[in-house]
LUMDRENMI-366750 format. One record per residue (C-alpha): residue in one letter; x, y, z. Coordinates in steps of 0.2 Angstrom, whole numbers, plus 5000, padded with zeros to 4 digits. Each point is the difference from the previous one (the first is absolute). Layout:
<pts>
AXYZ;...
</pts>
This chain:
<pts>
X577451715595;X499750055017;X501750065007;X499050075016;X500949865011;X501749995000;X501049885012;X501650064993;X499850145011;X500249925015;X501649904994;X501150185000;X501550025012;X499550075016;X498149925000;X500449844996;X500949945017;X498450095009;X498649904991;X501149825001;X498749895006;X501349825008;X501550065011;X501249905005;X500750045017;X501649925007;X499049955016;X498849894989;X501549884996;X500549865010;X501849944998;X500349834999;X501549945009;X501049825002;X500849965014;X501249835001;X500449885015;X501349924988;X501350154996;X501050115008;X500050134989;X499050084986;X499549874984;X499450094984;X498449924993;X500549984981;X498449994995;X499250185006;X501550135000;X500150125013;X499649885014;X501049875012;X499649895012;X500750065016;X500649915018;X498950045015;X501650125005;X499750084984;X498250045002;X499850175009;X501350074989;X499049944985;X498350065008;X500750165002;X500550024982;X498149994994;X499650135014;X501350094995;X499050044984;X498550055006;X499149824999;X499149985018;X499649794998;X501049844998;X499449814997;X501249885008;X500549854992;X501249875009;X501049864996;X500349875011;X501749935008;X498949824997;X498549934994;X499049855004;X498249904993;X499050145010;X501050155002;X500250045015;X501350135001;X498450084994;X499350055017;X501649965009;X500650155013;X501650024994;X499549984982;X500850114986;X498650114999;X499649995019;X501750075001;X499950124987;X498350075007;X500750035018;X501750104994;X498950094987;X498750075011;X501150065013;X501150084990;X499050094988;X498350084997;X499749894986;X498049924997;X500649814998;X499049904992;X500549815000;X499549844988;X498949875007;X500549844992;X500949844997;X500849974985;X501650085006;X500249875013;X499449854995;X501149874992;X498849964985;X499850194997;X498149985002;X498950155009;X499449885012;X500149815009;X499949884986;X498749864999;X500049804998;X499750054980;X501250155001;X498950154999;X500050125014;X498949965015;X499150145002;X499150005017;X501549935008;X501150124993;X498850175006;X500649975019;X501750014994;X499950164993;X499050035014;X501849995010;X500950084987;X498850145000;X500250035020;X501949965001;X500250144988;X498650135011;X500949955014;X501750054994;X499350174996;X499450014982;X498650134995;X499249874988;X500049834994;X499449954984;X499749844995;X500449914983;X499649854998;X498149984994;X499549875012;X497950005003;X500050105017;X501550065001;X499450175006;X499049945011;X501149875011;X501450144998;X498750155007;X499349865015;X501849965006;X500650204999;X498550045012;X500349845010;X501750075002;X499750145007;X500350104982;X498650054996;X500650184993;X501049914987;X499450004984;X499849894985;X500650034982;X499249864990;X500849924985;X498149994996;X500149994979;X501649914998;X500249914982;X501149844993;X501450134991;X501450004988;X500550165007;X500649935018;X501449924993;X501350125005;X499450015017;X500249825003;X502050014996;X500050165014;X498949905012;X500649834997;X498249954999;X499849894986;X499149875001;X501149825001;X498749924988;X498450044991;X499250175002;X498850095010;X498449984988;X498949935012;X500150135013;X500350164989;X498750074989;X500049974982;X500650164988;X498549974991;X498550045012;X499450155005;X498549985009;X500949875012;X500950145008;X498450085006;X499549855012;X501849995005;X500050175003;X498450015008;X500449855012;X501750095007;X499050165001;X498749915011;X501549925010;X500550155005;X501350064988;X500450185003;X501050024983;X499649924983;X501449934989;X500049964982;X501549914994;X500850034985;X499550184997;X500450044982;X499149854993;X498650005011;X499550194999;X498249964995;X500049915018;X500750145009;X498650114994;X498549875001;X500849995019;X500050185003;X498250034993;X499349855011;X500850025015;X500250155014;X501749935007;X501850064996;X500649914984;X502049964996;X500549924986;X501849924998;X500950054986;X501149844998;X501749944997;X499649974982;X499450144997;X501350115007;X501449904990;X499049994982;X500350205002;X501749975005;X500449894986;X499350104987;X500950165008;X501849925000;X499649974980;X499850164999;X498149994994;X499050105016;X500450135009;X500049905019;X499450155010;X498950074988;X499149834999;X500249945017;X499150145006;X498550004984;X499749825007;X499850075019;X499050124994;X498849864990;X499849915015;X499550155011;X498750054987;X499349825001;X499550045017;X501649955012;X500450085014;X501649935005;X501249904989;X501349895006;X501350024986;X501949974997;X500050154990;X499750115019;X501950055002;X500350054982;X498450114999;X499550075016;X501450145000;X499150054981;X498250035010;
</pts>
């Protein structure tokens, strides 16, 4: 037996920390946060402990908690006072995120990021203008996110990022920043987004839930892989500046095909189901939350992320 190779020897104390290949840093997490046009206080979400919807009032205090622990990044996410057929509190001046944007950025130093999408504010729950057979409308609904997109720039967000997996989206959004004058602004793509189980959690916090059917004929199917190279390609050639791949955990041989393809920034989202799965388990006692937590960060990292949008950001980031 040749014993001349020992990996062992690199696993000691003291060298083991140096030869780690994946680090986790606190300012490769995005922090998700939920702001509400409906309450005037703080709402707990049941369904993903640790978080709450907060009131527009409620939102620099709330963004100043993540920076607080070292987490550089947050992804807005608003609910509406109202919605209607075509969402337009979407793009609307004085929108919830509109809002949240403008006291955000001029009170704190904080890199906001913001959703680009309707499900929030449509009636139906759907990601865009329905259709005569009740199917999104895709090219109709691009200039709307369009709006959205520059509604958002022109309240002062760093980046938009939009999730709703029309054909094009990148594009329209990228031609009406420039047209806009924002040309600096740029554009986080939902570019690898599938049909999940794992958003379920998520849609109680965001109140996005669809008001009948589901969003199978616009997001991608859990079972193909190779799909997800022309969708990404297509953002990528669009002009996305950041490629997403939404869920993380499940999707990890994504991230890394991603990564190996392409020369751009890669996220992942670490979703709402898979932050409370490892919130469930921990409360029975079964998994240590932190330990685990950080293990799953860590897995996605090695994929190849560079940034990770994440619910787990607060609880983490002062442990990196």
């Amino acid at each position: 037996m040749d014993l001349t190779r020992r990996p062992r020897r690199l696993r000691a104390d003291g060298i083991r920390g140096m030869v780690s290949e994946t680090t986790v840093r606190p300012e490769d997490l995005i922090a998700p946060v939920f702001v509400d046009a409906t309450t005037d206080e703080r709402v707990p979400i049941d369904s993903m402990p640790g978080h709450e919807r907060v009131p527009v009032s409620e939102a620099v205090a709330r963004v100043e908690e993540v920076l607080s622990t070292g987490v550089e990044a947050v992804m807005l996410f608003g609910i509406p006072e109202e919605k209607d057929e075509r969402g337009t509190r979407a793009w609307a001046e004085n929108g919830v995120v509109q809002r949240a944007v403008r006291a955000i950025t001029e009170a704190t130093d904080a890199y906001v990021v913001t959703d680009v999408c309707l499900c929030e504010y449509t009636s139906h729950g759907h990601c865009g203008v329905l259709g005569d057979d009740l199917t999104v409308a895709n090219d109709e609904t691009l200039s709307l996110y369009g709006k959205t997109a520059v509604s958002h720039a022109e309240a002062g967000a760093d980046m938009v990022a939009p999730s709703g997996m029309m054909d094009g989206q990148v594009g329209a959004i990228r031609d009406a920043l420039d047209d806009a004058g924002h040309s600096a602004v740029p554009i986080m793509s939902y570019a690898a987004k599938y049909e999940s189980a794992f958003y379920g959690p998520f849609r109680d916090a965001a109140d996005g839930a669809p008001a009948f059917g589901d969003r199978r004929h616009y997001q991608m199917d859990p079972a193909n892989g190779r799909e997800a190279r022309r969708e990404v390609a297509r953002d990528a050639e669009q002009g996305a500046d950041v490629l997403m791949v939404k869920p993380a955990l499940p999707y990890l041989d994504v991230v890394a095909d991603v990564r190996e393809r392409f020369d751009h920034p890669v996220a992942a989202y670490n979703v709402s189901g898979e932050y409370a799965m490892l919130h469930a388990a921990a409360d029975r006692g079964w998994l240590d939350l932190d330990a685990v937590a950080l293990e799953s960060l860590t897995s996605v990292k090695r994929a190849g992320a560079d940034l990770i949008v994440t619910y787990f950001a607060e609880e983490l980031a002062p442990r990196l």
